[in-house]
N, C-alpha and C positions, 0 to 999 in steps of 0.2 A: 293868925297873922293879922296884927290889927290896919283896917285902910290895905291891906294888900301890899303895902310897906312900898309908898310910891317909887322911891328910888329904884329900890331891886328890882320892881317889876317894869321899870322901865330900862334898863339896862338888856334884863332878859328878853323882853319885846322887840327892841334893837336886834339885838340877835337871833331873836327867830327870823323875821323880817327880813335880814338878809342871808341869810340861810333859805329860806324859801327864795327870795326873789332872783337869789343867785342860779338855781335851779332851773326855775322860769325863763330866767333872762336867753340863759343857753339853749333851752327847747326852742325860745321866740325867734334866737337869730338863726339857727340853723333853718326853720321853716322857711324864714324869711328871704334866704339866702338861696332856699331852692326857690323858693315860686318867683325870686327874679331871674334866676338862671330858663327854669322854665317860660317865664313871659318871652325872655329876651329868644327861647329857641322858637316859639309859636310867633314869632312877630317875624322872625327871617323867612318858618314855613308859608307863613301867609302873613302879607305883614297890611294888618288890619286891627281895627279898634275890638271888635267881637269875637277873634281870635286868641287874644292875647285875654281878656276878660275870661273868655270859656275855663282856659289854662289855670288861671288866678282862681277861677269858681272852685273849680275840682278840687281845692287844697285845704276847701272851707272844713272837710272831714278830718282832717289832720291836726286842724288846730283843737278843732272840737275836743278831740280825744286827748289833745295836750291839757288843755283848762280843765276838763273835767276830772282828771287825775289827779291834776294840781290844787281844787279846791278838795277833793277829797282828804287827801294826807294833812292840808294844810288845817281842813277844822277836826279834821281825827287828834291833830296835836293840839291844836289849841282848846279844844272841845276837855282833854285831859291834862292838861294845864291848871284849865282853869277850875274843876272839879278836885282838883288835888291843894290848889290853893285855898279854894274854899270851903273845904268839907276835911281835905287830909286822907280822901281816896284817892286810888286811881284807878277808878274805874275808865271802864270805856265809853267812849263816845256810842251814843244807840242809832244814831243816824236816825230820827225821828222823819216823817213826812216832809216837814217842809224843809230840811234840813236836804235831803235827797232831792227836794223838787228846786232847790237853792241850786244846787250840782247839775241836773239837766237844765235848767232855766239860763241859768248866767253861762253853760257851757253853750248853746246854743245861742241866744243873745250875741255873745262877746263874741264867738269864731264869726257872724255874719257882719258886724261890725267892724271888725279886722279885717274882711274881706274887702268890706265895701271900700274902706277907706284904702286897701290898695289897689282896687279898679280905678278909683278915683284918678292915684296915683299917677297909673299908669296910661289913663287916659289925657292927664295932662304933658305926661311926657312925650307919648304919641305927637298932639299937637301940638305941642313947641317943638318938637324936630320937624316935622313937617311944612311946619310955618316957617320955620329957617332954611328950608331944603337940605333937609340931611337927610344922606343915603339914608339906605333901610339896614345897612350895619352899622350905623353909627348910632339909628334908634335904639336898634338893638341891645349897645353897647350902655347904651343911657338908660336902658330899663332894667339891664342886670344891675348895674352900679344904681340906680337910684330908688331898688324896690331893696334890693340885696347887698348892695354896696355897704361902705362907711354909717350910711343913713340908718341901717338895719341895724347898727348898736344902741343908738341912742331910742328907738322905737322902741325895739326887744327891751330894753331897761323901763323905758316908760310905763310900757303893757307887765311887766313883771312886776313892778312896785304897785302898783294900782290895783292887781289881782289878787295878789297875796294881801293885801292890806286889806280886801275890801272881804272876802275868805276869812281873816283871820278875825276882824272884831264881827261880823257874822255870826263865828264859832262863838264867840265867846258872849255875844248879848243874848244867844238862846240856850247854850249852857245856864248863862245866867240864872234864864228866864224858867229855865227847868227847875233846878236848885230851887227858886222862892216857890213854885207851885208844890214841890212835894215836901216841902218843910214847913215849920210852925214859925216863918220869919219873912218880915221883910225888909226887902233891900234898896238901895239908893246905889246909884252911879254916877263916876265924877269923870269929866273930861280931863283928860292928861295929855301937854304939848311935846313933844320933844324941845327942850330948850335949848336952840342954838342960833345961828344962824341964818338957816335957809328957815326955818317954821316960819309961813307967813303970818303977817300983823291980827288977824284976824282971830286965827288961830292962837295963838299969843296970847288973845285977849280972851278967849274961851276957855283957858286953861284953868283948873280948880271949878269950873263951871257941876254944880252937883245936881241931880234933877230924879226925881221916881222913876220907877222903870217902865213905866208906860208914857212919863214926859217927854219930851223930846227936846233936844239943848237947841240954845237959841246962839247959833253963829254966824255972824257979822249979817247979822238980820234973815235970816232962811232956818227954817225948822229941821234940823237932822235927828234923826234916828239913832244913832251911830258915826263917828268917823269913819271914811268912806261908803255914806249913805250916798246910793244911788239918786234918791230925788234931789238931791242936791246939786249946784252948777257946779261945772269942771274945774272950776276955778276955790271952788272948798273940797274936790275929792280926788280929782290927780295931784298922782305923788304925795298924797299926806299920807303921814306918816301917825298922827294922832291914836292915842288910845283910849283906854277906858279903865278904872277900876272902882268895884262892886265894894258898896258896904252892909254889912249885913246890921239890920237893929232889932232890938228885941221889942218886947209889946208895949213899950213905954214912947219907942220913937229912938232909944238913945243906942248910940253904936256901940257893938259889941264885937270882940276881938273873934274871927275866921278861925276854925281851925285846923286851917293849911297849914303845910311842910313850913317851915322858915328858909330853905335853899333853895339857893337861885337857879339849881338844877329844873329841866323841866324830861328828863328820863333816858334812860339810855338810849343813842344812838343818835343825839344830838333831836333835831325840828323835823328835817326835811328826810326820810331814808332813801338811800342811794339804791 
């Protein structure tokens, strides 16, 4: 597959993407939906800042186990994706060291993170009902609806595009990076934008961007890694949706054609298995 045949692989990327994030999105709002329903009942039992916190704490284990599932399956697919596009096996993903310590890592990380930022939440809620003198079920009522409510769509969407994306070129830059170590080749990576609309400017401008695989691409002035490279500001890795594809060259430097499947299949059962 010569270039990984930018087009196809960005149509199929789309659609993994939302196949995972769809997934995700669902896990994130059902969580979300309890731990406001739960604030909103530890805030009537005792309706306190450290009450309603405690409640929030206890559900940190439940996301955990949601993320880490999720990054599992999602670089098991990507992992053999991209293995099948570049070699024409499909072999399996070996879940290597850092690959595993990626899956506790980010699973713990990101559940405390999600935590924090709904103690946050709900500490602000707290004091602006209190500050207005509203009952203690009207708080109530503001921290189911505003941990769990409406707001919990667009959060759960947010946390689900961001995880899966960040999982999925993860899977695919150490696949990569596996591939050039046990072969007699080396390879180059090229930033690929989704061209429409929402891709920001920046983004935009990084596209076709080619770089070694130990380089790191240079986006709107910040070194990444990878799209949805963590060191990066939130403002280059939420919600992008940015990809990658790998060129393999032979010992002269010049590119030579992969040889991966040609279809746009990535195996049976669809990305994400139910």
């Amino acid at each position: 597959m010569p270039r990984m045949q930018r087009e196809k692989h960005l149509a199929v990327w789309l659609r993994m993407l939302a196949e995972g994030e769809a997934r995700l999105a669902r896990d994130s709002k059902r969580l979300l939906k309890a731990q406001g329903s739960s604030a909103a009942n530890a805030y009537k039992a005792s309706p306190s800042i450290p009450a309603v916190n405690e409640v929030i704490k206890k559900g940190e284990g439940n996301w955990q186990k949601v993320l880490m599932a999720h990054y599992a399956v999602t670089i098991k697919h990507l992992s053999d994706y991209t293995k099948e596009q570049l070699l024409g096996k499909k072999s399996k993903a070996n879940f290597a060291t850092r690959i595993q310590d990626f899956i506790s890592k980010q699973g713990l990380n990101k559940s405390k993170l999600i935590t924090e930022t709904t103690i946050e939440k709900a500490r602000k809620i707290i004091n602006d009902g209190q500050s207005d003198g509203d009952s203690e079920q009207e708080i109530a009522d503001a921290l189911e609806l505003g941990i769990g409510g409406s707001v919990a769509d667009s959060r759960a969407s947010t946390i689900a595009r961001t995880e899966t994306h960040n999982a999925a070129t993860f899977a695919m830059q150490e696949t990569s990076e596996e591939i050039q170590d046990q072969n007699s080749f080396q390879m180059t990576r090229e930033w690929v934008a989704v061209e429409d609309d929402r891709t920001r400017e920046a983004h935009a401008v990084a596209d076709g961007q080619e770089v070694g695989m130990d380089e790191p691409f240079d986006v709107d002035g910040e070194e990444l890694d990878r799209p949805g490279d963590e060191s990066g500001s939130p403002e280059n890795v939420i919600n992008c949706r940015c990809t990658v594809i790998y060129h393999i060259q032979d010992s002269q430097g010049n590119e030579t054609e992969s040889e991966g499947d040609s279809s746009d299949d990535i195996g049976a059962g669809g990305f994400i298995g139910e």
